[in-house]
DSSP file (Angstrom, degrees, kcal/mol; ACC not computed):
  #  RESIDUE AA STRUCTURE BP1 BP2  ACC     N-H-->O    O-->H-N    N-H-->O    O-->H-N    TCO  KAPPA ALPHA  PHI   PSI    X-CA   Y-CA   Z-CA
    1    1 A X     >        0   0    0      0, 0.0     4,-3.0     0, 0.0     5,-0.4   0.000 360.0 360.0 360.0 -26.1  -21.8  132.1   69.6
    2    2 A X  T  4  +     0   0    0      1,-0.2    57,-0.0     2,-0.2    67,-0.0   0.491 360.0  51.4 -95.0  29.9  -23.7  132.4   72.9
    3    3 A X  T >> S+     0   0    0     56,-0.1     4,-1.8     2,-0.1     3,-1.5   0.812 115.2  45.7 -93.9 -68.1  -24.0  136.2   72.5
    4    4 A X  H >> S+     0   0    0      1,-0.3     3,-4.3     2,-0.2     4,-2.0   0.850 110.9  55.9 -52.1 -58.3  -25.5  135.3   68.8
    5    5 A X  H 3X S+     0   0    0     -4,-3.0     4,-1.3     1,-0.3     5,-0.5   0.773 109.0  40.6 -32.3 -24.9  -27.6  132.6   70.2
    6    6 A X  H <> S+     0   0    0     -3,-1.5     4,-1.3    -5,-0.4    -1,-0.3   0.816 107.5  59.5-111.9  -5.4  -29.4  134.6   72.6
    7    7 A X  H <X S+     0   0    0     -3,-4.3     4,-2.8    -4,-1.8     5,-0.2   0.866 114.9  40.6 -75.1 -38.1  -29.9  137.6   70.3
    8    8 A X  H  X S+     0   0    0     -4,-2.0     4,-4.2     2,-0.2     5,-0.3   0.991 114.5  52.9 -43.8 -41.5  -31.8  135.0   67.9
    9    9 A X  H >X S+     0   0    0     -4,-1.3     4,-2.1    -5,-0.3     3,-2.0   0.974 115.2  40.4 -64.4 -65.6  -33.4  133.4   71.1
   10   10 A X  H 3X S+     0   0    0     -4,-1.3     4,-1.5    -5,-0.5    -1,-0.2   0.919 108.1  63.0 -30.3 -64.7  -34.7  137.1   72.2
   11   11 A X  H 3X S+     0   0    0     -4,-2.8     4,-2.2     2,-0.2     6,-0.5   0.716 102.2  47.4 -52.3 -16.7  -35.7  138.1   68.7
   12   12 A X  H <X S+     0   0    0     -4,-4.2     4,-4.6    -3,-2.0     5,-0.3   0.911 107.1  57.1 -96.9 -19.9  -38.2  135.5   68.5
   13   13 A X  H  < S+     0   0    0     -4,-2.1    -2,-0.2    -5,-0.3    -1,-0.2   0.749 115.2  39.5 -30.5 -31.3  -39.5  136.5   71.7
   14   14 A X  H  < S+     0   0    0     -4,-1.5    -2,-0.2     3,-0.1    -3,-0.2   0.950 130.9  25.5 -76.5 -65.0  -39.9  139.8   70.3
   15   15 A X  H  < S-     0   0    0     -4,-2.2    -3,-0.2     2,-0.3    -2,-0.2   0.608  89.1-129.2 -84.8 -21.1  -41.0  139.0   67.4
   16   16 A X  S  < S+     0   0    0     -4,-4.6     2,-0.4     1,-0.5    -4,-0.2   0.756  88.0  63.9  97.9  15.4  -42.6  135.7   67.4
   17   17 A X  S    S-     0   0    0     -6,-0.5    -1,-0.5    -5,-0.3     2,-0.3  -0.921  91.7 -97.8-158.2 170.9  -40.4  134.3   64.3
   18   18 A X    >   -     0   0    0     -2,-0.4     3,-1.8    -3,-0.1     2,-0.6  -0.978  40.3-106.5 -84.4 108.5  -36.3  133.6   64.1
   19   19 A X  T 3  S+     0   0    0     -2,-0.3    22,-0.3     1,-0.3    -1,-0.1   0.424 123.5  36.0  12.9 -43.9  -34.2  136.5   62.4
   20   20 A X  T 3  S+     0   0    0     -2,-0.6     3,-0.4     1,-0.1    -1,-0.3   0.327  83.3 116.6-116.6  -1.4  -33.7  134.3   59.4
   21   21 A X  S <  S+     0   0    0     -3,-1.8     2,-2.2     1,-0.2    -2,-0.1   0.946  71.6  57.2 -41.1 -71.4  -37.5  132.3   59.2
   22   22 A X  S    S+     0   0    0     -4,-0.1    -1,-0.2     2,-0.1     2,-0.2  -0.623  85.5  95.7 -87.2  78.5  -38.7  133.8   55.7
   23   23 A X        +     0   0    0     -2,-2.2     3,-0.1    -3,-0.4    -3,-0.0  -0.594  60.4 177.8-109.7 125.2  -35.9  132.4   54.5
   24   24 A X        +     0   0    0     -2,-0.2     2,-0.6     1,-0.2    -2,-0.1   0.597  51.7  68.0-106.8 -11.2  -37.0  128.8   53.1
   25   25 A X  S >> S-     0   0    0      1,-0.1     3,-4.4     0, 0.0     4,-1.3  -0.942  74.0-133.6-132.0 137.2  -34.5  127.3   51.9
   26   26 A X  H 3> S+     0   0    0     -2,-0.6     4,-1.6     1,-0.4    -1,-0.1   0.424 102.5  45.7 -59.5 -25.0  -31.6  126.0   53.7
   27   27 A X  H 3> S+     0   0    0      1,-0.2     4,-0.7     2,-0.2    -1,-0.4   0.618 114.7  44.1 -84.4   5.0  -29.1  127.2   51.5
   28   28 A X  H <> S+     0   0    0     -3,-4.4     4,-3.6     2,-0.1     3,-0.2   0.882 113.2  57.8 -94.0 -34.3  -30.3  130.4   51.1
   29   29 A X  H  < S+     0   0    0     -4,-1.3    -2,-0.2     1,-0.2    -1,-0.1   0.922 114.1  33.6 -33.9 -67.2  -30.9  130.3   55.1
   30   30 A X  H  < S+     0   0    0     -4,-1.6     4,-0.4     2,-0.2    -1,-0.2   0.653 112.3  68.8 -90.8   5.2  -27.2  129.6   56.3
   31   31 A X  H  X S+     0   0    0     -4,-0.7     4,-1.5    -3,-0.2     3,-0.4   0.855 112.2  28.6 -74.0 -39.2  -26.0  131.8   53.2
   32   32 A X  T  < S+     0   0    0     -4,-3.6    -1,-0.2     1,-0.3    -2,-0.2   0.343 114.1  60.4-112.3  35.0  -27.3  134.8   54.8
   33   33 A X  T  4 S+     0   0    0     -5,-0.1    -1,-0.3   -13,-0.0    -2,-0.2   0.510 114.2  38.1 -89.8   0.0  -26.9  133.7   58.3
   34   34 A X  T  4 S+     0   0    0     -4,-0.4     2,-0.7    -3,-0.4    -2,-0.2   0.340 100.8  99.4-146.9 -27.2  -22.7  133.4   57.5
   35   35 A X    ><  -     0   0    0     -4,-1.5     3,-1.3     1,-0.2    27,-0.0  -0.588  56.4-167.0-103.3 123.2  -23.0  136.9   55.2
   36   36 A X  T 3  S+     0   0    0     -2,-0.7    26,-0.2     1,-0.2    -1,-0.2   0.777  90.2  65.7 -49.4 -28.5  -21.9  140.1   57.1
   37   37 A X  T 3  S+     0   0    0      2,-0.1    -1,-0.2    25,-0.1    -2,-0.1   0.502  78.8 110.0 -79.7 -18.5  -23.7  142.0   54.1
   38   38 A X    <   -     0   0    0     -3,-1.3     2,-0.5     1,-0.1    24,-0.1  -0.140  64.2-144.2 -51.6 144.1  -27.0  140.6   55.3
   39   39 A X        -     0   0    0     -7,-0.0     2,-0.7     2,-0.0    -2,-0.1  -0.979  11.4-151.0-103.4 133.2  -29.6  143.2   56.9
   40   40 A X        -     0   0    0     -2,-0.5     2,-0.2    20,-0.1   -20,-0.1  -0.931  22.5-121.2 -98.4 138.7  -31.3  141.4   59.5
   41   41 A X        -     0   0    0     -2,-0.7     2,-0.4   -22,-0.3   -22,-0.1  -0.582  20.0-163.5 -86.4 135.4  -34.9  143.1   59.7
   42   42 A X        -     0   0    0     -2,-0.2     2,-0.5   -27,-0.0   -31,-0.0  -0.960  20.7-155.4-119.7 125.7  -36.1  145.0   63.5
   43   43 A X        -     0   0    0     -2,-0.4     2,-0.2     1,-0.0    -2,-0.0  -0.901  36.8 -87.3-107.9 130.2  -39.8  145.1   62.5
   44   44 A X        -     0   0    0     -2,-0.5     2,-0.8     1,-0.1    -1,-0.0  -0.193  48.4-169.9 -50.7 106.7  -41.3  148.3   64.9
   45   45 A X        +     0   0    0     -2,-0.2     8,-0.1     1,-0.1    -1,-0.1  -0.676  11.6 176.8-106.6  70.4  -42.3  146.5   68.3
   46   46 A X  S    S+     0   0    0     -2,-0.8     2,-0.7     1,-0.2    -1,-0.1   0.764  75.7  60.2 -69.5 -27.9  -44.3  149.3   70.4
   47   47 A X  S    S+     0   0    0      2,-0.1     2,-0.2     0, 0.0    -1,-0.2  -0.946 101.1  66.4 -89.2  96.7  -45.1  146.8   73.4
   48   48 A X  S    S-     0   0    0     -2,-0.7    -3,-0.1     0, 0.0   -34,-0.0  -0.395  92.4 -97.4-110.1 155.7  -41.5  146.2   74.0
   49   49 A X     >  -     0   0    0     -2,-0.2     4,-2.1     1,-0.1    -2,-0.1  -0.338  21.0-138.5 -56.6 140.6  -38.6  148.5   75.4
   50   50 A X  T  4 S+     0   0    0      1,-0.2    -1,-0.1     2,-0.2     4,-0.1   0.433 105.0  70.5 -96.4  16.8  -36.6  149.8   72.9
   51   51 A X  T >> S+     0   0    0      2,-0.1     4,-1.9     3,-0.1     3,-0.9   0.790  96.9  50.1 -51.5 -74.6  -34.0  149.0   75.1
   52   52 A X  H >> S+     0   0    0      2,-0.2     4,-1.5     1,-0.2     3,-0.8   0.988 105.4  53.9 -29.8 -88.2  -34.6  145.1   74.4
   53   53 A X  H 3X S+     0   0    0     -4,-2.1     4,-1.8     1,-0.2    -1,-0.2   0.587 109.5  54.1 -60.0   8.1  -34.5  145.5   70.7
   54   54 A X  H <> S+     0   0    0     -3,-0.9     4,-2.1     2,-0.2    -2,-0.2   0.947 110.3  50.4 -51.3 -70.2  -30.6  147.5   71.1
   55   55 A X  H <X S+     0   0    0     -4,-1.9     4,-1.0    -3,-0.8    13,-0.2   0.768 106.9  42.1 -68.6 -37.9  -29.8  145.1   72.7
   56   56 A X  H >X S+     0   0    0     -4,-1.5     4,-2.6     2,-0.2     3,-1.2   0.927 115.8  58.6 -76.7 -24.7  -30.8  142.0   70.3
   57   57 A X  H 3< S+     0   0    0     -4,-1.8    -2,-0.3    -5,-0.3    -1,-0.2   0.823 107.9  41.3 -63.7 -18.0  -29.4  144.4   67.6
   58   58 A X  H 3< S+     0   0    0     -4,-2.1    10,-0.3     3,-0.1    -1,-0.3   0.698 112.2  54.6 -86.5 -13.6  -25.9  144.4   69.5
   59   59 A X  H << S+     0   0    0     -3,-1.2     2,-1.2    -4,-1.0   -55,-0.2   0.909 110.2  55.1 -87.8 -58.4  -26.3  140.1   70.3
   60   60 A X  S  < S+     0   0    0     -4,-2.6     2,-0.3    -5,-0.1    -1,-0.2  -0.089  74.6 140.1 -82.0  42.5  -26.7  139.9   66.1
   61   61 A X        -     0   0    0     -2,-1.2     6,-0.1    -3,-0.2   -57,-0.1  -0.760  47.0-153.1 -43.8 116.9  -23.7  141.6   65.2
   62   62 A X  S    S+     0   0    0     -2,-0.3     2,-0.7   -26,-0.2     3,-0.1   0.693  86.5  75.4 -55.5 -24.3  -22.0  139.9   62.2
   63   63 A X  S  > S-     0   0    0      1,-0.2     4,-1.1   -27,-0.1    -2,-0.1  -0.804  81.8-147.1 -88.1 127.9  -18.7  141.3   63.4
   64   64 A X  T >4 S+     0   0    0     -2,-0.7     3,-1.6     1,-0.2    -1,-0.2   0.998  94.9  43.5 -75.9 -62.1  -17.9  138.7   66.6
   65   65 A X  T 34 S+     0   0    0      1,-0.3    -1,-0.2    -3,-0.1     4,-0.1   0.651  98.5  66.2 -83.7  -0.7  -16.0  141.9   68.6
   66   66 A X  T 34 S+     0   0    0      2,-0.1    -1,-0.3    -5,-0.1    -2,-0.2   0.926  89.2  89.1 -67.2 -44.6  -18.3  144.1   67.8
   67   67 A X  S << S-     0   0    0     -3,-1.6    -8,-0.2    -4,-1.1     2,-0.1  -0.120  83.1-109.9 -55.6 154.9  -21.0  141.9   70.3
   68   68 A X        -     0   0    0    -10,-0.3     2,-0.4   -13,-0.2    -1,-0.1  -0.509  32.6-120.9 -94.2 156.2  -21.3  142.6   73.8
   69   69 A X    >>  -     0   0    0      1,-0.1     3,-4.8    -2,-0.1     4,-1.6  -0.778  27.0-109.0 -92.1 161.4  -19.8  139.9   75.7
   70   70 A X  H 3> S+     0   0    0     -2,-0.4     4,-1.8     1,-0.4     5,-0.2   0.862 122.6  59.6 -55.0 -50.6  -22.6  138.2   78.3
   71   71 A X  H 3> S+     0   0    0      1,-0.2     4,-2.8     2,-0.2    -1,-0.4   0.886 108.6  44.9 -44.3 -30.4  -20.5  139.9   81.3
   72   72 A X  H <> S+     0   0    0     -3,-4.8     4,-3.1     1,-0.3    -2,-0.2   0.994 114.2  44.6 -86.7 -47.4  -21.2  143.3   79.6
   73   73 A X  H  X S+     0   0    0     -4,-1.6     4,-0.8     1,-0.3    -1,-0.3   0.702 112.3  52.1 -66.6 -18.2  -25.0  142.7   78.9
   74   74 A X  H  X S+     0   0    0     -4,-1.8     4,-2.3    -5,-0.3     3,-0.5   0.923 116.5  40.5 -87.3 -59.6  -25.5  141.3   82.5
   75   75 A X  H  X S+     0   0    0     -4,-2.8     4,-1.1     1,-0.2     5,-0.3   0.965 112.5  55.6 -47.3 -46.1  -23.6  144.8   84.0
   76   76 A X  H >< S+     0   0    0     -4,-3.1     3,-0.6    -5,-0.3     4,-0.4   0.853 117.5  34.9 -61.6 -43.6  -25.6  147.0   81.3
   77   77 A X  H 3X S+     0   0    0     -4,-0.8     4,-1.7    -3,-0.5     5,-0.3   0.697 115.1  58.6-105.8 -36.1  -29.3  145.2   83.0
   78   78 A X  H 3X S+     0   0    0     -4,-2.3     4,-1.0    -3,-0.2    -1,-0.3   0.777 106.1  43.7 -72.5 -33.2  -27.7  145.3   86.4
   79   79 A X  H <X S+     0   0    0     -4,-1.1     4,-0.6    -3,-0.6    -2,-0.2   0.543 109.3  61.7-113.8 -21.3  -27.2  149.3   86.3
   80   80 A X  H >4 S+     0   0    0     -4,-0.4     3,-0.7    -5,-0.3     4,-0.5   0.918 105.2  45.7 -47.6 -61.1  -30.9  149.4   84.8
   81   81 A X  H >< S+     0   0    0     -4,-1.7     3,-0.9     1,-0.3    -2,-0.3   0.807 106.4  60.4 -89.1 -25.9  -32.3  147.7   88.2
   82   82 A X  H 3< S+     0   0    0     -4,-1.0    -1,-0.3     1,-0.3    -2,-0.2   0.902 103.2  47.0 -42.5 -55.2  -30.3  150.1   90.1
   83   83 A X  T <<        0   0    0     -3,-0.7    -1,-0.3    -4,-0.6    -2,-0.2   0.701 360.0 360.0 -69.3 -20.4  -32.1  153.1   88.5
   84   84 A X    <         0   0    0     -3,-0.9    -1,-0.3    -4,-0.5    -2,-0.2   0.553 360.0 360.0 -82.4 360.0  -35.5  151.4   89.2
């Protein structure tokens, strides 16, 4: 859950809204946060890396072992500043 949490928390940095936000009403809200079937929408972000938004699209995984675990995303960013 703190993989999902911090793709949400990123995506509204990116985007400025929560994954699930136009969604209004609460059950419809945790129905398609809990449905695998769901598309969560990446709206085109030109001022950000497209690096970033991979990466909240791997945090919001519906499948739990599909998500990178915090160890991985922390090596993946570490091997980034390297190249820099």
């Amino acid at each position: 859950s703190d993989v999902w949490s911090l793709g949400c928390i990123l995506y509204q940095l990116v985007y400025r809204r929560t994954p699930f936000q136009h969604i209004n009403q609460i059950w419809a809200k945790l129905a398609a946060i809990t449905d695998p079937k769901h598309t969560i929408q990446y709206p085109k972000a030109d001022w950000v890396s497209p690096r970033i938004v991979d990466s909240i699209r791997k945090c919001l995984q519906y499948d739990i072992k599909s998500r990178p675990s915090v160890q991985d995303l922390i090596e993946e960013y570490e091997q980034l500043l390297k190249k820099i």
